[in-house]
N, C-alpha and C positions, 0 to 999 in steps of 0.2 A: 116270501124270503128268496125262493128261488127262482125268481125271476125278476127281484130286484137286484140278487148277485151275479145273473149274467148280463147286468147292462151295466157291472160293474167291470168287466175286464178289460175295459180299456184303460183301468189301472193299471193293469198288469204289465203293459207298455209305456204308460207314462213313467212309472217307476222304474222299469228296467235299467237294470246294472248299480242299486244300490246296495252299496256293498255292507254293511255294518246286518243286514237281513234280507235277504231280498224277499220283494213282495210274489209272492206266489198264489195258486189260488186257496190255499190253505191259510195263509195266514190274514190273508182278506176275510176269510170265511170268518174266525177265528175273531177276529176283529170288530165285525160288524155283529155279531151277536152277541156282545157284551150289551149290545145297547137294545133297550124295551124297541117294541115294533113300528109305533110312532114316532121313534127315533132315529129310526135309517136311512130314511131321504133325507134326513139333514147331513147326517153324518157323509153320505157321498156328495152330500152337496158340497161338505168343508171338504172334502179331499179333492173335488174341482175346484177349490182357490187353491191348494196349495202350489208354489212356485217350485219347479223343477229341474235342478241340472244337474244335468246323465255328463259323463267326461265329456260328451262331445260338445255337448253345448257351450260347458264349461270356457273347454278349450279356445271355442272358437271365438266367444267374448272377452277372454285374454288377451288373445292375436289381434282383434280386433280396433281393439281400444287399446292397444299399445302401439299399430301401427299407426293409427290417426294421430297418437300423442306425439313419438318420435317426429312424424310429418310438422305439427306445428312448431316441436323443439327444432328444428332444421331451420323452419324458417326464418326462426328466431336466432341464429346464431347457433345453436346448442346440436352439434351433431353428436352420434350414438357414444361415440369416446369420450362423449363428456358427460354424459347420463350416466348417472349411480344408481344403479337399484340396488333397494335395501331389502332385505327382510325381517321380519319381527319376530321374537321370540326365538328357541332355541331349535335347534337343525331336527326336522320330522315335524315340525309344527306345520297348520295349514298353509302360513307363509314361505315356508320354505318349499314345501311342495309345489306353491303354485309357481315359485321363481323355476324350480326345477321343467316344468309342465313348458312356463315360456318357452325358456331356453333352449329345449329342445324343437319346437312345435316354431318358434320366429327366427329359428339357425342366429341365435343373438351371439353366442359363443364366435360365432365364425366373423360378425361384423363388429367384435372386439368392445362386447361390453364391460362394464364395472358390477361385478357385487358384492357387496359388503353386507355386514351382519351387525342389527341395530346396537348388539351387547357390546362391540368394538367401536364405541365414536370412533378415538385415537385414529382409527383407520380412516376413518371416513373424511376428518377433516384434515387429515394428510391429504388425502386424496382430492381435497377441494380447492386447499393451497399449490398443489400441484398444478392442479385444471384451471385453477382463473374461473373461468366463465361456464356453469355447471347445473345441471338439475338432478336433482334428488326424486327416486319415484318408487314409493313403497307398495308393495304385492302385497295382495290378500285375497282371499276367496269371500270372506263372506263379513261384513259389520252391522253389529247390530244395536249397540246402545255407543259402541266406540270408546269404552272408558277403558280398556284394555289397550288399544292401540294408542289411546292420545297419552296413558301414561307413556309410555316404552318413545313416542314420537318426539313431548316434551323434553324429556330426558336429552334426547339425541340433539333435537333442534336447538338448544340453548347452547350448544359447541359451536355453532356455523353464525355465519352474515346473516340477516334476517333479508338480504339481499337474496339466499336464494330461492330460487321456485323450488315447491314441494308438490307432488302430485300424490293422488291415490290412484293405485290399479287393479280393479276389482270386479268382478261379474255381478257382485249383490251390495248395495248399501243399503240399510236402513233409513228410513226419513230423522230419525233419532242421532244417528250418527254423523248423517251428510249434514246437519246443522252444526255439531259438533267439530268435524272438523272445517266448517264455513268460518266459525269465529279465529282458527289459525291458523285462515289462509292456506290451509292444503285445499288444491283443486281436486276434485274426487273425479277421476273416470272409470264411469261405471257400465256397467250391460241394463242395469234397472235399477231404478231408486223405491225401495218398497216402503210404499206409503201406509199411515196408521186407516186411511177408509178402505183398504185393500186385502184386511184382515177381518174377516168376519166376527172374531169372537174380542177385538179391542172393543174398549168404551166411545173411538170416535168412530166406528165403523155402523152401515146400516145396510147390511148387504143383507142379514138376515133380519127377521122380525122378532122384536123384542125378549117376549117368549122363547123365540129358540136357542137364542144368543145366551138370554139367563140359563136356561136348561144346561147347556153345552160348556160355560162357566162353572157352575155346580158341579158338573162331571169331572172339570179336569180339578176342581178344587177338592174334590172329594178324593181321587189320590193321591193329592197332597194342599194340604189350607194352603202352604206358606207361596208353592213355586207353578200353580194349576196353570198360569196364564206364561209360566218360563219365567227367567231371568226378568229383574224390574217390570213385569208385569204386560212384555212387549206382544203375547200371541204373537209373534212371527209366523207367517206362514211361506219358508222359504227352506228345502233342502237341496245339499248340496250330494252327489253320487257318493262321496266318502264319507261323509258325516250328516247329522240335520241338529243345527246350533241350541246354545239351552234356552233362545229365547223362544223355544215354540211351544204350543202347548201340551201341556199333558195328554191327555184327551190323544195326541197324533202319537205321543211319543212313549207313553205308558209310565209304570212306575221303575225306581231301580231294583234291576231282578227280575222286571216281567211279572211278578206271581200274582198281583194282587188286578193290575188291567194290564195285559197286553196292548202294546201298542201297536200301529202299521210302520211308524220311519221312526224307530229306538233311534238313538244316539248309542254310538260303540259301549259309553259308560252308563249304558240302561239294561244293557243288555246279560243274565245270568251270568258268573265264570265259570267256565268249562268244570267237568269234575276232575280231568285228569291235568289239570292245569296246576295241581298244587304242589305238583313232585310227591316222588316218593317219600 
């Protein structure tokens, strides 16, 4: 055991700066001994797939791939005054953060962007009637099955010309989602597209061997029948520094409350409430 938990500390950095727990060597420790002893090279074997973004990295696939987007919007006619970015869902959602995260990090503020918020069409398609000639380019950190953003996008896009371009802007898409939104024609720019053989414990994945993949299934099923494999059954294996989404598995993320398996990347709403958290 302990000498398989020191050639585990190079978690200890890969994970570095997650915030909802951070991974320490306590809670590593903590973690891999839930599992019988025949168990534990697999289990750091799953926490070498998992996809990892620390702010930095984040950041820098947002800059990224919004400057190469802008570049081809240019070329096309569509300079930055005529780009609208949008965001989804309501102000402190991951979309909001990530527009905030550009904005500061691409100085977009100073080269006179548009952001509008997807609850406001009205705004939006003013704003299109205004501009004539326009792209739409929705922020997100992270998609995973995409049914949450294609409602909220549907919604919006049924106000405007089917004339305009729609983009996505995002450090992680899902292969679930990026087809999803392939069918309406939103272009997705993304940092990585995570595919279903890249998850070890999905049905189309063969990264591990049969045996372990079952094993490892039964475990997260066993803290919960209904949700072991996350949200529609996706094994995600993808966190992000501020959060890690509910399509990952149990198994990574533990149960809600902690009490019954600890996890190593809880999601903030897995994790116990505070006791002095409930007022006086």
């Amino acid at each position: 055991m302990f000498t398989r938990f020191a050639k585990c500390c190079k978690f200890l950095h890969k994970f570095r700066g997650y915030e909802p727990q951070p991974v320490t060597p306590i809670t590593l420790y903590r973690w891999l001994r839930q599992f019988e002893a025949d168990e534990r090279d697999v289990a750091v074997a799953l926490l070498d797939h998992v996809i990892f973004y620390n702010k930095q990295r984040l950041i820098k696939a947002l800059v990224n791939q919004n400057a190469a987007l802008l570049d081809r919007l240019k070329l096309d006619g569509i300079p930055i005054e005529r780009v609208i970015y949008v965001h989804i869902d309501e102000p402190g959602s991951s979309s909001s953060i990530m527009i905030n995260l550009l904005r500061n990090k691409a100085n977009l503020e100073r080269l006179g962007w548009n952001i509008l918020d997807a609850s406001n069409p009205k705004r939006i398609v003013d704003l299109i009637v205004k501009l004539k000639q326009v792209a739409i380019v929705y922020v997100d950190d992270f998609l995973g099955s995409g049914i949450q953003f294609c409602q909220s996008r549907d919604f919006v896009s049924g106000l405007f010309p089917t004339s305009v371009p729609e983009f996505l802007l995002a450090p992680c898409v899902c292969e679930e989602a990026y087809g999803a939104l392939s069918k309406r024609d939103v272009e997705v720019c993304a940092d990585h597209i995570h595919s279903k053989s890249e998850r070890p414990l999905h049905p189309s994945s063969f990264i591990f061997d049969k045996s372990s993949k079952k094993r490892f299934q039964q475990i997260s099923a066993g803290i919960d029948v209904n949700s072991g494999m996350g949200f529609f059954g996706m094994a995600v294996m993808v966190a992000m520094y501020h959060n890690a989404p509910d399509n990952m598995p149990l198994v990574l993320r533990g149960n809600e409350g902690q009490d019954r398996f600890r996890g190593i990347l809880p999601r903030t709403t897995d994790l116990p409430i505070p006791a002095n958290s409930h007022g006086a």
